[in-house]
Rosetta silent file (secondary structure, phi, psi, omega in degrees, C-alpha in Angstrom):
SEQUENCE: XXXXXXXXXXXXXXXXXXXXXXXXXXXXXXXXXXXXXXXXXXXXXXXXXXXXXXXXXXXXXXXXXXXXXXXXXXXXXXXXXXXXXXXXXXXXXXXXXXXXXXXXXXXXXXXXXXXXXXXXXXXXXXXXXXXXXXXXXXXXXXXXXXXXXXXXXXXXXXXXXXXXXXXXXXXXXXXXXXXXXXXXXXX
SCORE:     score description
SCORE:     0.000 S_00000001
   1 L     0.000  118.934  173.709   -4.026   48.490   73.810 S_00000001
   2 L   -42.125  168.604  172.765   -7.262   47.669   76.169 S_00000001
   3 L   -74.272  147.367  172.566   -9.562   45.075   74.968 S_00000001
   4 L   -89.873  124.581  129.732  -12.294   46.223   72.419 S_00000001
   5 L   -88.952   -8.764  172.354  -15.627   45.086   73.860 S_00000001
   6 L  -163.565  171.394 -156.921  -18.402   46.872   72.103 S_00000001
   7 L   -64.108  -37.791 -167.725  -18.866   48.890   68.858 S_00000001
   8 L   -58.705  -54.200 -157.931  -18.309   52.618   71.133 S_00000001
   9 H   -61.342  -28.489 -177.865  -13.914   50.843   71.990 S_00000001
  10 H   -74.486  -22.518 -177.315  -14.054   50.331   67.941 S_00000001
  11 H   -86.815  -61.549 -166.600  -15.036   53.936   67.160 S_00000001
  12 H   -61.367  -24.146  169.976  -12.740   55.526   69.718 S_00000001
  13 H   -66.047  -77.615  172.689   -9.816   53.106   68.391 S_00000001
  14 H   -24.983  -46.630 -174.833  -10.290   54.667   65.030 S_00000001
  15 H   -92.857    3.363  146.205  -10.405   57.751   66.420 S_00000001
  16 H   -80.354 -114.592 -157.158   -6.995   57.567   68.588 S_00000001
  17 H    -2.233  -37.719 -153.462   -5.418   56.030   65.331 S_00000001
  18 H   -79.965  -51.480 -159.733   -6.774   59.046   63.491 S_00000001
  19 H   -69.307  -13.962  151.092   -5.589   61.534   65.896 S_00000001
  20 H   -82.633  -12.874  169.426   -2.221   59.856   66.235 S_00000001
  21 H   -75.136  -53.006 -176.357   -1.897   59.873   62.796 S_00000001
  22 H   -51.604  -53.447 -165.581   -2.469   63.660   62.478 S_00000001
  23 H   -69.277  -18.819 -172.692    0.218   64.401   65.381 S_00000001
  24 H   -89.575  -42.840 -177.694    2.955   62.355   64.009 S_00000001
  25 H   -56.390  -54.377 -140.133    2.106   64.172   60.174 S_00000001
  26 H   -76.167  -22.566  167.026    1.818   67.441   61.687 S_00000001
  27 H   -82.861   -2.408  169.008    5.685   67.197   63.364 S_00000001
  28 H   -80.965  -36.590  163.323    6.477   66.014   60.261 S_00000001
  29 H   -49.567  -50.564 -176.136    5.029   68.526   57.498 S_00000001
  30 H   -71.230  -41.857  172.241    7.446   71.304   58.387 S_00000001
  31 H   -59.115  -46.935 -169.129   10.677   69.269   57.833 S_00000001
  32 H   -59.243  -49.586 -173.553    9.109   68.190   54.871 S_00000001
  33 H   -77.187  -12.861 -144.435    8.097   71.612   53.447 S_00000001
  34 H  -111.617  -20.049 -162.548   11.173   73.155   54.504 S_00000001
  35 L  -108.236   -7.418 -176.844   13.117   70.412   52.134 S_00000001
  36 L   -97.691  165.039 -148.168   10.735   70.990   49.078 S_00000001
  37 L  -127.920  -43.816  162.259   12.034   73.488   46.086 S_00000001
  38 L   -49.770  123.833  171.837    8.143   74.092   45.215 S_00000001
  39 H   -82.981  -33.192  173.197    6.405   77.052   46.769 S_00000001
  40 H   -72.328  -39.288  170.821    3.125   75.803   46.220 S_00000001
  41 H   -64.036   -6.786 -178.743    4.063   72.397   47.484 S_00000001
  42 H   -95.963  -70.302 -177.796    5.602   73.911   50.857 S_00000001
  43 H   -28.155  -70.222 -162.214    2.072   76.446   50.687 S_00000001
  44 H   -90.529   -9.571  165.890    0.075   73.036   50.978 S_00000001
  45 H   -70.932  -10.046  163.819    2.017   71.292   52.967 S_00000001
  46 H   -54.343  -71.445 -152.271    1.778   74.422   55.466 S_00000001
  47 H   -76.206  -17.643  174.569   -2.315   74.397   54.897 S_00000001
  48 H   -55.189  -54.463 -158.737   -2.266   70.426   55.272 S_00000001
  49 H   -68.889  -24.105 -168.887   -0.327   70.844   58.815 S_00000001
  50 H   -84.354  -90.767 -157.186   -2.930   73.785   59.982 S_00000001
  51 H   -39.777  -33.678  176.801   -5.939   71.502   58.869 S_00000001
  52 H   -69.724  -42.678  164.978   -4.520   68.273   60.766 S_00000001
  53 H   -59.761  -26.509  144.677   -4.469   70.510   63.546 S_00000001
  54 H   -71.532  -60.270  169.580   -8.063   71.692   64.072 S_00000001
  55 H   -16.303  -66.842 -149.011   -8.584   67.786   63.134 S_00000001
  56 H   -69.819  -73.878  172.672   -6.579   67.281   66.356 S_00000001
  57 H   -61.024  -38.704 -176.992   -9.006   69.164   68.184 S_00000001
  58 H   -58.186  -16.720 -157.772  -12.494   68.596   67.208 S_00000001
  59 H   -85.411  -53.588 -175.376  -10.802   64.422   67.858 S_00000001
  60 H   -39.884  -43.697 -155.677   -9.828   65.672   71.698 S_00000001
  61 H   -86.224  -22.333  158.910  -13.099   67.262   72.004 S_00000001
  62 H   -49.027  -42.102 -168.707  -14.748   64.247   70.697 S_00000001
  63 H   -94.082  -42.055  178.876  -13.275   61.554   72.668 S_00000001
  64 H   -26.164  -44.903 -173.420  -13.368   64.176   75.922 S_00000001
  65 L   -96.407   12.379  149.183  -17.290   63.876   75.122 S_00000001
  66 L  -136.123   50.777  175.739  -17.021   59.842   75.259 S_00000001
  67 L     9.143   83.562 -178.577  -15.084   60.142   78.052 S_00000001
  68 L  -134.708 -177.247  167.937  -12.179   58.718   77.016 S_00000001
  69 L   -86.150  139.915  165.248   -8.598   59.024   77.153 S_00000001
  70 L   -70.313  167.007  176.194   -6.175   60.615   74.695 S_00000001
  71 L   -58.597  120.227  173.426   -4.014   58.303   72.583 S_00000001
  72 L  -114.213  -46.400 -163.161   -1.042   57.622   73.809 S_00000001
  73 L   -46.095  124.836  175.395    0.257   54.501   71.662 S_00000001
  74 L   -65.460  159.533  175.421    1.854   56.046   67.768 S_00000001
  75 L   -76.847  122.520  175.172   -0.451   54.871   64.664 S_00000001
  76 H   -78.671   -7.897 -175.863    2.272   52.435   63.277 S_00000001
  77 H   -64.725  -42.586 -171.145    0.525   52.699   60.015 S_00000001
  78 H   -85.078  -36.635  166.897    1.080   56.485   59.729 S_00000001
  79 H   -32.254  -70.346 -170.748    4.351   55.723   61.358 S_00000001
  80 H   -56.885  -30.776  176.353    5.816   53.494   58.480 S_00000001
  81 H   -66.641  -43.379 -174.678    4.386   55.850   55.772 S_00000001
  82 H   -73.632  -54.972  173.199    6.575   58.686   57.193 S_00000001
  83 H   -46.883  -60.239 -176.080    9.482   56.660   57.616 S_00000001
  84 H   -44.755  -16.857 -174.294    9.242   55.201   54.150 S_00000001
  85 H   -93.809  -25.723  171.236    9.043   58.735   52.558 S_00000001
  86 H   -63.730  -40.835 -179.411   12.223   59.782   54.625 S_00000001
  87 H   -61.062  -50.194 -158.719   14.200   56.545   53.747 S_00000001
  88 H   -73.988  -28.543 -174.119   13.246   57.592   49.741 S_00000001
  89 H   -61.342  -50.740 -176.609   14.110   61.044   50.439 S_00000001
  90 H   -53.850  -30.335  168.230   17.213   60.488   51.947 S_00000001
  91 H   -98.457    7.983 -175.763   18.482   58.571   48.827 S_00000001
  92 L   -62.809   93.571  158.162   17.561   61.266   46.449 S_00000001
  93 L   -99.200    5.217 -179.341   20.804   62.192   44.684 S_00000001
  94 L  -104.055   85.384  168.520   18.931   64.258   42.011 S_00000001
  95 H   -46.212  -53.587  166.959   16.851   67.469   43.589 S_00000001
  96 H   -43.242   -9.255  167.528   14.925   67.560   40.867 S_00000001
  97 H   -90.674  -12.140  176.499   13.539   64.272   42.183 S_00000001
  98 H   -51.834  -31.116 -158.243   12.532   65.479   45.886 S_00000001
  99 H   -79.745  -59.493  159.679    9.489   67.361   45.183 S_00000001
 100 H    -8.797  -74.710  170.805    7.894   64.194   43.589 S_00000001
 101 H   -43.621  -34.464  177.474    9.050   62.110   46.146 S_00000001
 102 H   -57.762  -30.574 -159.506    7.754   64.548   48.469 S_00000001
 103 H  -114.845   -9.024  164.775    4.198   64.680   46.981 S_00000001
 104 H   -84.038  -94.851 -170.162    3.693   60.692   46.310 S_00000001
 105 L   -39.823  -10.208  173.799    4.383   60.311   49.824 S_00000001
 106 L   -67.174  -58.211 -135.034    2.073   63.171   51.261 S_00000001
 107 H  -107.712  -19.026  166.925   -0.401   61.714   49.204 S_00000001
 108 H   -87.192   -3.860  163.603   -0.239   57.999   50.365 S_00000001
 109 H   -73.188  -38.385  173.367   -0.372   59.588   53.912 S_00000001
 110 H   -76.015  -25.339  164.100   -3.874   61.334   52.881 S_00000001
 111 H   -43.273  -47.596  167.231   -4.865   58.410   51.513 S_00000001
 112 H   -63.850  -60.994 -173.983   -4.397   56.136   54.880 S_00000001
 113 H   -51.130  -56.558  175.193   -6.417   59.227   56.255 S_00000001
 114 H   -53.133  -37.754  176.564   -9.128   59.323   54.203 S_00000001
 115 H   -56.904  -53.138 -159.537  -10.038   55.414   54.483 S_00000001
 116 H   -85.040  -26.041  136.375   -9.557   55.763   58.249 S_00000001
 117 H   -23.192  -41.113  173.108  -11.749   59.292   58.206 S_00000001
 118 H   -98.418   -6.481  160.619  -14.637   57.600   56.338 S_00000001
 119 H   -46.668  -68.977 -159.694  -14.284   54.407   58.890 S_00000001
 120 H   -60.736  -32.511 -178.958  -14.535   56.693   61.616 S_00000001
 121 H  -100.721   -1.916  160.645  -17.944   58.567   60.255 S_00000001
 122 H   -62.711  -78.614 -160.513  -19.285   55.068   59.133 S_00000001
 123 H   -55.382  -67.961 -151.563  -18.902   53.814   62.966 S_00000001
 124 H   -83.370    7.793  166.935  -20.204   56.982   64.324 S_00000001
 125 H   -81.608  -40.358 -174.185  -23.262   57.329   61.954 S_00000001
 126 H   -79.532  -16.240  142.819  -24.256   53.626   63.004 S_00000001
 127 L  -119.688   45.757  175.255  -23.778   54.695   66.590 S_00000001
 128 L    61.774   43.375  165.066  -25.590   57.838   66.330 S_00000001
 129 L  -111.458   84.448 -179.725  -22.774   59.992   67.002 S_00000001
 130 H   -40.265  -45.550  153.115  -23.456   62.858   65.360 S_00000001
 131 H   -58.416   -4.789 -170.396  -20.531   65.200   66.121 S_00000001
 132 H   -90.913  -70.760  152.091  -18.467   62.690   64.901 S_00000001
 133 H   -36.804  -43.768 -176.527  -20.035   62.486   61.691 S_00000001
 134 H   -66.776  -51.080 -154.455  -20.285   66.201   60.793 S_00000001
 135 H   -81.121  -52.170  168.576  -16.582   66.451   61.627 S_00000001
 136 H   -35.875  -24.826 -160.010  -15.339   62.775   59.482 S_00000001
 137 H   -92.902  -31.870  155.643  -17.688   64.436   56.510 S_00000001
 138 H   -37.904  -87.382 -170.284  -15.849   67.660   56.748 S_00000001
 139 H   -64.362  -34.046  167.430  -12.266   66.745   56.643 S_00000001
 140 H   -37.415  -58.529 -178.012  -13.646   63.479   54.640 S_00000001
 141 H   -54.107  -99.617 -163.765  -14.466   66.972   51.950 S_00000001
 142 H   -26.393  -70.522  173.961  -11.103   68.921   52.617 S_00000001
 143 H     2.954  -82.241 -165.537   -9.152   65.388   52.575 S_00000001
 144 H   -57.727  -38.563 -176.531  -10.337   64.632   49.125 S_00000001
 145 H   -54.609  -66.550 -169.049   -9.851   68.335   47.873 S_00000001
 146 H   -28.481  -58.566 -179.349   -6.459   68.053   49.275 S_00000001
 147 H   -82.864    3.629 -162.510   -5.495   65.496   47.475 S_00000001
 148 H  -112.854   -3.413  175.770   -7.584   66.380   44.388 S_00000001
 149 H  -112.024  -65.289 -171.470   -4.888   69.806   44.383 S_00000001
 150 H   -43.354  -36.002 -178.259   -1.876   67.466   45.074 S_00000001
 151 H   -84.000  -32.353 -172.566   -2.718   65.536   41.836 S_00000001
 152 H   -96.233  -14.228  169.320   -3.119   68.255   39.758 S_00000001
 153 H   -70.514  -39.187  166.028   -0.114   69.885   41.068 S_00000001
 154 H   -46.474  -57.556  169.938    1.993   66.479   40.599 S_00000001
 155 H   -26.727  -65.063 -166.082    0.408   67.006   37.064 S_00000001
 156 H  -108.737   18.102 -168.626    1.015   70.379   35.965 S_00000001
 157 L  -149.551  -93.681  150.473    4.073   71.203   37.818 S_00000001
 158 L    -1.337  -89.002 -174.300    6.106   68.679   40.000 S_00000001
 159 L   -57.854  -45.376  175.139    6.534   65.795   37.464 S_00000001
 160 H   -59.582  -39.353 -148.346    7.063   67.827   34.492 S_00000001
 161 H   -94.437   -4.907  173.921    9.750   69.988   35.993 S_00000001
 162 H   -77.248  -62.332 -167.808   11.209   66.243   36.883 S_00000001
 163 H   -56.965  -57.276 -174.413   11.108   65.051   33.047 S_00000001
 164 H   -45.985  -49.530 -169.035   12.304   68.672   32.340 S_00000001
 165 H   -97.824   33.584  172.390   15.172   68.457   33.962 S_00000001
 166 H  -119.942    7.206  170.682   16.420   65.299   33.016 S_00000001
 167 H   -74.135  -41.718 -157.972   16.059   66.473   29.284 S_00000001
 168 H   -67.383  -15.565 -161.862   18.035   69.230   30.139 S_00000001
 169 H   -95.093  -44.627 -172.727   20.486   66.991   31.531 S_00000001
 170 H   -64.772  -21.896  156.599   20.667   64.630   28.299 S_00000001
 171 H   -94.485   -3.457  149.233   21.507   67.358   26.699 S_00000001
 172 H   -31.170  -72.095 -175.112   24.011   68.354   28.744 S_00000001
 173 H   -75.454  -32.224  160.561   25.718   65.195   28.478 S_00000001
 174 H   -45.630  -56.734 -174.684   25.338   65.223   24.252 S_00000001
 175 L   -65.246  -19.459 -158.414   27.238   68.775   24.358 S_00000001
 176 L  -108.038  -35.239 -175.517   29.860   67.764   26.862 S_00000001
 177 L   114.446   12.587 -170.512   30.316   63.890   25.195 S_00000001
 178 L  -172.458  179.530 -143.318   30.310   62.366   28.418 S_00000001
 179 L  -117.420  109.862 -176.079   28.173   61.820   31.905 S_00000001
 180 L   -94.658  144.843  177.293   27.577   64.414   34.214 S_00000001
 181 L   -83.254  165.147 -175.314   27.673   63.361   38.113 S_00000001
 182 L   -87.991  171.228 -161.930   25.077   62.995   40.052 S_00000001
 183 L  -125.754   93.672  179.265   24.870   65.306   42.919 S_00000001
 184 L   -33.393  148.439  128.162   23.821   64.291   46.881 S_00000001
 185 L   -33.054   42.477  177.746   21.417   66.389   48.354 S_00000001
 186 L   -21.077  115.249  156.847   22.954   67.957   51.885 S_00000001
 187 L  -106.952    0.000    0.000   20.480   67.886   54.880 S_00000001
């Protein structure tokens, strides 16, 4: 990574970070949705992957106009979140527990996004970069919505249908007298 020397190398660092963050979620979102048992959670993880992707552009056409280079280095931050949700996924022997897993991690990935989105329109309000701003206050808006749907789906949907099915299971295990196994998950 070049040396930072003035407040402009601090904005455009944010704003590689952000846009490496989007490209590693956005190859990531389809594996993800493709592994969830929710249709509305695969539906927003679909409209998540389409929104990081205009993101992706307005960030090209941004740094293009402060003639910079794209990012090549990955955000290790957004790295480690995506590993860490694959490592939990991967031990999931109960499918009723993916879509949870699925939707806590999602949502500590928008979370790293929003913080570095509202950095990024902080920096560029203080150096009078206006396009910068409009587009952080935008997706700053969708961002929070996003995740303001993810919680109420985790709410009303997701989690209960977790707790449901482990009642379903205890009673399982009353009627049979004994301990039903648990069952790996096949990727």
């Amino acid at each position: 990574m070049p040396a930072l020397r003035s407040p402009q190398d601090v904005l455009v660092t944010e704003l590689k970070e952000i846009h490496s963050a989007e490209r590693q979620l956005s190859r990531a979102l389809p594996r993800l949705a493709k592994q969830a048992s929710s249709e509305r959670l695969r539906e927003m993880l679909d409209q998540r992957r389409e929104q990081g992707a205009v993101l992706i552009e307005r960030i090209d056409d941004a740094l293009e106009e402060m003639h910079t280079t794209k990012p090549r280095q990955k955000n290790l931050a957004a790295e480690g979140l995506i590993e860490d949700m694959q490592q939990h996924i991967e031990e999931v022997e109960e499918e009723r527990l993916l879509d949870p897993l699925l939707l806590a991690g999602v949502q500590k990935i928008e979370h790293y996004c929003i913080a570095a989105w509202g950095t990024a329109k902080a920096m560029g309000r203080l150096l009078g970069e206006e396009q910068i701003v409009k587009t952080m206050e935008q997706v700053l808006e969708e961002g929070k919505e996003f995740d303001d749907q993810m919680t109420r789906l985790a709410e009303e949907e997701i989690n209960p249908r977790m707790l449901g099915g482990e009642e379903a299971e205890e009673e399982e295990e009353g009627a049979s007298g004994g301990r039903r196994g648990s069952r790996r998950r096949s990727r």
